[in-house]
C-alpha positions as CSV (number, residue, x, y, z in Angstrom):
1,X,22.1,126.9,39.4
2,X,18.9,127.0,41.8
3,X,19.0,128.3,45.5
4,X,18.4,124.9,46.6
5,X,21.6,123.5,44.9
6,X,23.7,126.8,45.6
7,X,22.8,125.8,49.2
8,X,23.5,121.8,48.7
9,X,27.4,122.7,47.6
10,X,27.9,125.2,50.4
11,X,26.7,122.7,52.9
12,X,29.2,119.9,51.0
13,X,32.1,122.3,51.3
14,X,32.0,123.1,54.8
15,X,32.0,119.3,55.4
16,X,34.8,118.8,53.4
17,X,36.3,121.8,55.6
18,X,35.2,119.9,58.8
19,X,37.0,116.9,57.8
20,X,39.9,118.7,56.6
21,X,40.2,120.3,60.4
22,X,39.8,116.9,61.8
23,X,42.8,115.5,59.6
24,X,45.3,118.3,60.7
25,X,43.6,117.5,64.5
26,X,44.4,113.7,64.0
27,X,47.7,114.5,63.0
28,X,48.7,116.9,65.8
29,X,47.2,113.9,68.2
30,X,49.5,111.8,66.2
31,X,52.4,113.9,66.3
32,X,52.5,114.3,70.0
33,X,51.7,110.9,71.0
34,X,54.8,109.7,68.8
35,X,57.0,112.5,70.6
36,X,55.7,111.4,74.2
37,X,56.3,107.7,73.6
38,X,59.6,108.3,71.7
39,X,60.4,110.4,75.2
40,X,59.4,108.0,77.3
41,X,61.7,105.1,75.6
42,X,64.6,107.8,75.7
43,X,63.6,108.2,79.7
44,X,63.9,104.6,79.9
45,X,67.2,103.7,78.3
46,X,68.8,106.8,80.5
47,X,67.0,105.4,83.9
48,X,68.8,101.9,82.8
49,X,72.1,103.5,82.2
50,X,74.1,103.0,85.7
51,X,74.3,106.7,86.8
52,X,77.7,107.8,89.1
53,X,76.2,105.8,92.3
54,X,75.8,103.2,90.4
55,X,78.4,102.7,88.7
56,X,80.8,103.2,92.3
57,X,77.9,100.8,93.5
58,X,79.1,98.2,90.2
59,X,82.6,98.6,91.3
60,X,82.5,98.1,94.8
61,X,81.0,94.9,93.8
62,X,83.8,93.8,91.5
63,X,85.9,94.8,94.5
64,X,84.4,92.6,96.8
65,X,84.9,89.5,94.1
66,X,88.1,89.8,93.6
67,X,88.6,89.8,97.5
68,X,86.6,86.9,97.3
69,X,88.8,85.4,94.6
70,X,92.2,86.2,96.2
71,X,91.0,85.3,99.7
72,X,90.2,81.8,97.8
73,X,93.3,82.0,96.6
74,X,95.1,82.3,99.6
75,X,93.4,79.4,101.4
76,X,94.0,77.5,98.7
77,X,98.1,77.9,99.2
78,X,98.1,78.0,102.9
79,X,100.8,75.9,104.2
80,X,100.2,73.0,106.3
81,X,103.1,71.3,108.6
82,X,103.2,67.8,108.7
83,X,104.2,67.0,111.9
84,X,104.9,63.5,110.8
85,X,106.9,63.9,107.8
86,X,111.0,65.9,107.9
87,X,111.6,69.4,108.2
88,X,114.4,71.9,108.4
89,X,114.6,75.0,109.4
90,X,117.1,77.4,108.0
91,X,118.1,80.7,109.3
92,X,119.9,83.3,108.9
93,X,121.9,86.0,110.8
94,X,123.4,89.5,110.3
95,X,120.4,90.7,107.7
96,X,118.6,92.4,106.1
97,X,121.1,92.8,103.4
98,X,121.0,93.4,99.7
99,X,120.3,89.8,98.8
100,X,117.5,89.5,101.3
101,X,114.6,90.4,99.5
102,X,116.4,87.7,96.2
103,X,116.0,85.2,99.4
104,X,112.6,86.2,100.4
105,X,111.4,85.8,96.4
106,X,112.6,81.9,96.4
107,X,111.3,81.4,99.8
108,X,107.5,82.8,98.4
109,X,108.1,81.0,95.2
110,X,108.8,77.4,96.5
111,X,106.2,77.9,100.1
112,X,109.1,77.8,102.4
113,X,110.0,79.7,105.4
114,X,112.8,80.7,107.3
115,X,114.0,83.0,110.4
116,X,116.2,85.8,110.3
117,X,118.2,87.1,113.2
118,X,119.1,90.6,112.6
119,X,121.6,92.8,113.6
120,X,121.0,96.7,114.5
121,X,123.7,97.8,112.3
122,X,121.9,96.1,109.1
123,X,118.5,97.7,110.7
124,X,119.4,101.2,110.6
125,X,120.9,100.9,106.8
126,X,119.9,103.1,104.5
127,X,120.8,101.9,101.2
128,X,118.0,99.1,101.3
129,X,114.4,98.9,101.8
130,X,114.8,97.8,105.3
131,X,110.7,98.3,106.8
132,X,109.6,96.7,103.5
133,X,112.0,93.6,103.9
134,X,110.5,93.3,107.4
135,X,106.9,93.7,106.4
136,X,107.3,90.8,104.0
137,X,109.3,88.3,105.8
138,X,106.4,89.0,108.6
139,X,103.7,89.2,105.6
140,X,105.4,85.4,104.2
141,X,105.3,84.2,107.7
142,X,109.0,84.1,108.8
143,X,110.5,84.9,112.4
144,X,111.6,87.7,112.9
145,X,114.4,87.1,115.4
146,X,117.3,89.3,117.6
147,X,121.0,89.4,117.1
148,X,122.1,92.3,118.8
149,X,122.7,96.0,117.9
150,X,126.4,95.6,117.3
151,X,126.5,91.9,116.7
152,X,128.9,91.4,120.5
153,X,129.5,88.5,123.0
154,X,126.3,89.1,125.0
155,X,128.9,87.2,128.2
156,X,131.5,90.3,127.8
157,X,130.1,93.6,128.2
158,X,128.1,95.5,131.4
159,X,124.5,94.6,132.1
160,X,123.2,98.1,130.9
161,X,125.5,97.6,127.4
162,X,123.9,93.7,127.3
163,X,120.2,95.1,127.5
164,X,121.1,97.9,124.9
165,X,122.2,95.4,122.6
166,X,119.1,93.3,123.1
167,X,116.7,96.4,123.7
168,X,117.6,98.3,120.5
169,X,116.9,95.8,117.7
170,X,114.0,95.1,120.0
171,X,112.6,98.5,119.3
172,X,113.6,98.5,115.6
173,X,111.7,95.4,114.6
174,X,108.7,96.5,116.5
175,X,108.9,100.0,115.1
176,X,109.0,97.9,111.7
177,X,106.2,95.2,111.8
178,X,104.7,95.7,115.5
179,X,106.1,93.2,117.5
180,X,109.7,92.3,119.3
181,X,111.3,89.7,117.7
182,X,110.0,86.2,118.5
183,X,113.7,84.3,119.4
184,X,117.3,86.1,120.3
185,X,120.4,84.7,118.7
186,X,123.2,85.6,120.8
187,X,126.5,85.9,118.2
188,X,129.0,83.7,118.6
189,X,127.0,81.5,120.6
190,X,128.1,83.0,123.6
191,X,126.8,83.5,127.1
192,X,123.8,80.5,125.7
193,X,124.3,79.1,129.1
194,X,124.6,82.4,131.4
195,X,122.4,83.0,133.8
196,X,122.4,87.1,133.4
197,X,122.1,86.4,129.4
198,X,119.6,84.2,129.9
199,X,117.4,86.5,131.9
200,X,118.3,89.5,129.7
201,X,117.2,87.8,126.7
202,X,113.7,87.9,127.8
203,X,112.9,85.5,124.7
204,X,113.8,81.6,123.5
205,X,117.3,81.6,122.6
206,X,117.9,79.7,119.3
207,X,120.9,78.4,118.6
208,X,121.8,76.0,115.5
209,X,123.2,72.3,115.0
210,X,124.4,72.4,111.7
211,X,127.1,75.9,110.7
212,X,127.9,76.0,107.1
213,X,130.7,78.3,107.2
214,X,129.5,79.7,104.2
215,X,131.2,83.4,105.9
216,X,134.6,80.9,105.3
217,X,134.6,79.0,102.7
218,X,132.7,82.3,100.3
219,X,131.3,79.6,98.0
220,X,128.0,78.5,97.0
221,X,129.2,75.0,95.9
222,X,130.5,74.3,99.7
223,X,127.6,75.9,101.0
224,X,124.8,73.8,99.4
225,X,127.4,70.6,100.3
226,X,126.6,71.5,103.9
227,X,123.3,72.0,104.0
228,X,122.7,68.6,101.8
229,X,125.1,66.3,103.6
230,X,124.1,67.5,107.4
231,X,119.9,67.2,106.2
232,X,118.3,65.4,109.1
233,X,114.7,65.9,110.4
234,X,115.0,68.5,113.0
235,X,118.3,70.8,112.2
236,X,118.4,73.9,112.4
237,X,120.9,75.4,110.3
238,X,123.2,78.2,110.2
239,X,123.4,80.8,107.3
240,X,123.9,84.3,106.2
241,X,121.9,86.5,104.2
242,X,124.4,89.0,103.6
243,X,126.2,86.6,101.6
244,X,125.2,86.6,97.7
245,X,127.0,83.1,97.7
246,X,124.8,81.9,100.9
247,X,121.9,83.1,99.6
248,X,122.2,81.6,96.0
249,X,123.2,78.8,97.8
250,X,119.9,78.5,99.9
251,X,118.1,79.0,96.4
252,X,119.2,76.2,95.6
253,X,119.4,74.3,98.2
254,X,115.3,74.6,99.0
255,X,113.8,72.8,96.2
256,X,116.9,69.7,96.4
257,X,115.3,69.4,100.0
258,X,111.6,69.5,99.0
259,X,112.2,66.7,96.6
260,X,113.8,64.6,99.2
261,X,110.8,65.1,101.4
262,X,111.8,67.9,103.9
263,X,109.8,71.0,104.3
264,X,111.6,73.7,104.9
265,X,110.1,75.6,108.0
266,X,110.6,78.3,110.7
267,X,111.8,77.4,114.0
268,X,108.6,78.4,115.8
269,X,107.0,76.2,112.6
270,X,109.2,73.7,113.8
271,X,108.7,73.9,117.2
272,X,104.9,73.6,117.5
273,X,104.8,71.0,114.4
274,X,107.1,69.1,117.3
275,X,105.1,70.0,120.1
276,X,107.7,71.9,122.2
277,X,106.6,74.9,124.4
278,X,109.7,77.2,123.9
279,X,110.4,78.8,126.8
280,X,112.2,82.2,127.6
281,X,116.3,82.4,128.4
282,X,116.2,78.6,127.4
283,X,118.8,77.3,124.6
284,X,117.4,75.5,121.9
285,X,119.3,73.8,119.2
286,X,117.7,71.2,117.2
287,X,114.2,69.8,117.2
288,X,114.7,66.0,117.1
């Protein structure tokens, strides 16, 4: 071999060596510009993945439907009073009791109402759920009305044992739900038309025009009788919740009166669907 081609196949193998060291070059380049795009895809998936904030700021949106939804649903079952068709208001004294809340369930179920005149005794018991029964009649839209602590003729005690009597289940209501009762119903009836009851009541006195005597007769059967045969636009009528018979009776009694066209209302329903300003230390007993 000549000095000429000795020198021609050095020169070819250091190109070859060249080329070589760009191919491991061009595949370093490679390498690293597969590894920086693959980590920029990976950077992206994790920036679209809802970090904490986000995901509280997800919820807090679901939240806010579903307020939306219920809220929807609530003015979509708001009751309206027809002032032109029959109503009837029943209430009920002496509660809570331990069928209350059983009453309170059929009175949500079927959209009625009704008021409750409580006693101060049945306030301070223990052995039922007394704030929450309060809290939901006032949540369902019932009165909340006064019958005394000790359930007395309001016409035979002293002036400072009558505004006790009326004071006290003032304060315990309140204490419950916020408010004094809307109406006092004095028991018995009595003292409806004495002057020092009436200004010691301090509040529309509601009386009744229709009495079951379900506290007599102790049977449902009798009970729903009376409230079916004495139906007339505008009664109030006369019950107990501390009855299981009165209150089973009442249960049933509601949807017999819806399909004969009454709706079955509050007396402060009544009264404004009426268009009568009830006034305070004033009897009221029916809403013709």
């Amino acid at each position: 071999m000549t000095t000429r081609e000795k020198n021609e196949l050095k020169k070819l193998q250091r190109k070859k060596e060249v080329h070589r060291q760009y191919e491991k070059i061009a595949i370093i380049l490679g390498v690293i510009i597969v590894i920086v795009f693959a980590g920029k895809m990976i950077l992206g998936k994790k920036k679209s993945v809802p970090t904490a904030g986000n995901v509280e700021t997800s919820q807090k949106q679901t939240i806010v439907k579903k307020t939306i939804v219920e809220t929807t649903v609530q003015e979509e079952t708001t009751r309206a009073i027809d002032p032109n068709k029959p109503m009837i208001a029943l209430t009920f004294d002496d509660g809570p009791g331990q069928y209350t809340g059983k009453l309170l369930d059929a009175l949500e179920k079927y959209n009625a109402r009704a008021s409750f005149f409580m006693c101060g005794y049945s306030l301070k018991r223990t052995d039922i759920p007394v704030d929450k029964l309060l809290k939901r009649m006032d949540a369902l839209g019932c009165d909340l009305g006064n019958h005394t602590m000790n359930h007395c003729a309001l016409d035979k005690v002293s002036k400072s044992k009558r505004k006790y009597e009326i004071n006290g289940v003032n304060e315990l209501v309140k204490k419950a739900v916020g408010y004094n009762p809307k109406f006092l119903r004095p028991p018995y009836g009595s003292g409806i038309r004495d002057a020092d009851v009436q200004k010691a009541a301090k509040m529309p006195i509601v009386c009744w025009s229709v009495d079951t005597l379900d506290w007599k007769t102790k049977s449902k059967k009798e009970t729903v009788k009376s409230i079916m045969n004495s139906a007339k636009d505008g009664q109030i009528i006369l019950m107990h919740d501390i009855h299981s018979w009165s209150v089973d009776a009442a249960i049933e009694a509601i949807p017999k009166l819806q399909k004969k066209g009454y709706q079955i209302v509050s007396v402060s329903e009544m009264a404004e669907a009426k268009g009568v300003k009830l006034k305070k230390g004033q009897p009221y007993f029916e809403f013709e």
